[in-house]
N, C-alpha and C positions, 0 to 999 in steps of 0.2 A: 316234653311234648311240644309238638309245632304250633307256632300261632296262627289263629284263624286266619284265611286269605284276605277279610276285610279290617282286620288288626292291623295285617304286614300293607295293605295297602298305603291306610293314613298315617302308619311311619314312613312309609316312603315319600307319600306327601311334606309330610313334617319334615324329611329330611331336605326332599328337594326346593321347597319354600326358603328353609336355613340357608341352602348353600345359595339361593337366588340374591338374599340379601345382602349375605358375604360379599356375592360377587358384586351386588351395586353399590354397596360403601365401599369396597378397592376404587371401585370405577369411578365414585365419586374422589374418592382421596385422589387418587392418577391424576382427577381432571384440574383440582383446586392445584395440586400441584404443578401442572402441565408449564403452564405460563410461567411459572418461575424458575422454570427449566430452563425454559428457552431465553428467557431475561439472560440469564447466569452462563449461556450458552454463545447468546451473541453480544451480549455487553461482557467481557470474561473480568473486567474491573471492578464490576457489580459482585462478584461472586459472596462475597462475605453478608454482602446489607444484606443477598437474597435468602443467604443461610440463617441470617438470624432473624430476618421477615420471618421466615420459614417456620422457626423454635417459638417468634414471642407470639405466631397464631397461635400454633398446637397449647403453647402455655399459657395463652389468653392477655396477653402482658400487651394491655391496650397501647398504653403510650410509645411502649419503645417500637411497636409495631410500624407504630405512626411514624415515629421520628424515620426508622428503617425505611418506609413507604415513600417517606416525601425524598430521599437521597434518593431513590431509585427512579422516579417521577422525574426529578430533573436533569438526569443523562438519556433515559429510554426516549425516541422520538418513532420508532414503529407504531401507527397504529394497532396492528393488529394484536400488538405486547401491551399495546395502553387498553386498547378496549377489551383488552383479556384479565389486567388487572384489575380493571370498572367490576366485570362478571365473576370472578373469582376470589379478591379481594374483601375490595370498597362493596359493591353491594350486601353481600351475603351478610356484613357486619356492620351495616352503617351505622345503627346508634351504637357503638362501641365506641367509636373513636370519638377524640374532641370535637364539637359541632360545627366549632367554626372551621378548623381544621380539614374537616370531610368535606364541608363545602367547599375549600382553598381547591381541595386536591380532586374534586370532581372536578373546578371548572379547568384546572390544569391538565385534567385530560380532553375535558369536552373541544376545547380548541384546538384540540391536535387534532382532532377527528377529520377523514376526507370531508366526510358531508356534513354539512350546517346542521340538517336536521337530525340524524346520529349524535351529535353533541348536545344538539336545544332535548334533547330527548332524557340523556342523561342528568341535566341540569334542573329539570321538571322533576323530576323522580325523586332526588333529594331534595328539592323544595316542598313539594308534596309530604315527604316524609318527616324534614325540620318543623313543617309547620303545624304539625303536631306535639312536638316541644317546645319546653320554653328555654327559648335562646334566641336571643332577638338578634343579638350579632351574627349567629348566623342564616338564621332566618335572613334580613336584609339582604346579605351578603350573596347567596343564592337567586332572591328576587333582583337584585343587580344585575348578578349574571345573564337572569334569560330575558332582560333588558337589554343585554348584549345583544344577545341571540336573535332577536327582534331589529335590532339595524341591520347585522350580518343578512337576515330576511327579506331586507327591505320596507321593514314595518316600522315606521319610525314614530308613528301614532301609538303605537303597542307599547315601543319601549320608550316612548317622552309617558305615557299614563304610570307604567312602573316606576319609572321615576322619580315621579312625583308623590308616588304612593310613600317608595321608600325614604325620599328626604321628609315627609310629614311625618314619620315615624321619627327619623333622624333626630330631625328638631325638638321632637318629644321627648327624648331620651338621654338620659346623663352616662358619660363615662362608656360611652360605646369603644370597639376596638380601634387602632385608626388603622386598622386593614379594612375595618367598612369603609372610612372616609376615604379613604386610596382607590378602594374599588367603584364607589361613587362618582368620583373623577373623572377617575380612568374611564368608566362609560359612559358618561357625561357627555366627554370630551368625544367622543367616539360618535354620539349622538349629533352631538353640534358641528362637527367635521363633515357628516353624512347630510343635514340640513344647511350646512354652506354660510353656518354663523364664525364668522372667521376671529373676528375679535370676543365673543364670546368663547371660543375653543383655545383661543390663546392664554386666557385669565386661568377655565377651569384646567389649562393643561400645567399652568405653574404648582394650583392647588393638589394637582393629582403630584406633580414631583415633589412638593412640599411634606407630603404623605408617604413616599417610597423613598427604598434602598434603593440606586440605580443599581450595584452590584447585585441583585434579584431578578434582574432585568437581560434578558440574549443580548447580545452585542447589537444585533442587526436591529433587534426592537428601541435600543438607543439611538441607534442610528434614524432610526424612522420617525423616533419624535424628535428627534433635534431638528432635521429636515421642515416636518410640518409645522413646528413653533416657528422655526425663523420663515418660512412661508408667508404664516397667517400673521406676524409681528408687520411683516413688509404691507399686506393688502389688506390689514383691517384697518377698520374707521377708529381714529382718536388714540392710535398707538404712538407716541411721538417719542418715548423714551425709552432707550433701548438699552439701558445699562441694568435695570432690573434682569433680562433673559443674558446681558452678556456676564452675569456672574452667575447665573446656575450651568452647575458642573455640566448638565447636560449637552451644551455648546462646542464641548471640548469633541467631541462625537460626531460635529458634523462636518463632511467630508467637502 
């Protein structure tokens, strides 16, 4: 016997609801996928990191993801492939990854970003999110960052207050990473360079190489603090010895 017409309706319902869903989890897998297409597309050296990006999402396999994440991060230099792995990536799975880690690798894209604010935007958002966890490493690490964000702005009240926020933490704290202390420097010095303290940005910019791998470092970014070191060594007040800067490696870099 035929089923009633408002029987065969709400199957039909039922069916076309299902295939709606189908269709928007493809749509959604395409899109998570999309970027990594294109990574693997225009980077064709990447091809492998992004195959197994690829497997340790689906397989959940945090760290190797990571590991796979951050080799790919430092060849990609298109925005629109970084800000695609921010949305497709790093966001959808933040607290998954290492904390400090997601923060390293947010602010490693937020700087690539054309616009300042596009970047200070993503930096916010994992702040906001770490700061809900406890992980003070990266917590700091992040409020560093949009301390950055905050000179790049022109706010340099904004970021000397974070600052200070985060060295009072600092001081408070035993056995922190010395990626905070590197990062601390590093905007420190970024800070004191933008207020015109020359002999101050000279000290913390030793403290920041003290703290880094220069091999971590783009060639040209060496090149620009070796430049600015022996700059501010020449016109700040009370620098009179110059054999401390002419034995960091970093010297060797300037042209």
């Amino acid at each position: 016997p035929g089923m009633p017409p408002f029987c065969c309706f709400v199957v039909v319902c039922v069916c076309v609801g299902a295939v709606v869903v189908c269709v928007r989890a493809c749509v959604f897998v395409f899109a998570k996928m999309s970027t990594l297409h294109r990574v693997s597309t225009v980077y064709p050296g990447l091809g492998d990191a992004v195959s197994e990006l690829a497997a340790n999402l689906e397989s959940r396999l945090w760290h190797e993801a990571s590991m796979n994440l951050e080799q790919i991060l430092r060849e990609v230099e298109d925005p629109v492939l970084l800000r695609g792995l921010w949305e497709e990536v790093l966001e959808p799975h933040m607290l998954r990854f290492n904390p400090l880690l997601l923060s390293q690798m947010v602010a490693s894209i937020a700087i690539r970003l054309p616009e300042i604010s596009a970047g200070k935007e993503l930096v916010a958002k994992t702040y906001t999110k770490l700061s809900k966890e406890d992980d003070v490493d990266a917590v700091l690490h992040s409020k560093i960052d949009l301390a950055s964000f905050e000179v790049l702005e022109g706010n340099t009240k904004g970021a000397r207050d974070l600052l200070e926020e985060a060295k009072a933490t600092m001081d408070a704290q035993m056995g922190l990473d010395n990626a905070v202390f590197a990062n601390y420097y590093r905007v420190f010095s970024q800070y004191l360079k933008e207020v015109g303290k020359d002999t101050e940005f000279y000290l913390n910019s030793l403290l920041f190489l003290a703290y880094t791998d220069l091999e971590s470092l783009p060639l040209q970014r060496r090149r620009e603090i070796a430049y600015d070191i022996g700059v501010a060594a020449i016109v700040g007040d009370g620098i009179y010895n110059f054999g401390e800067l002419l034995t960091q490696d970093i010297m060797t870099y300037l042209d």
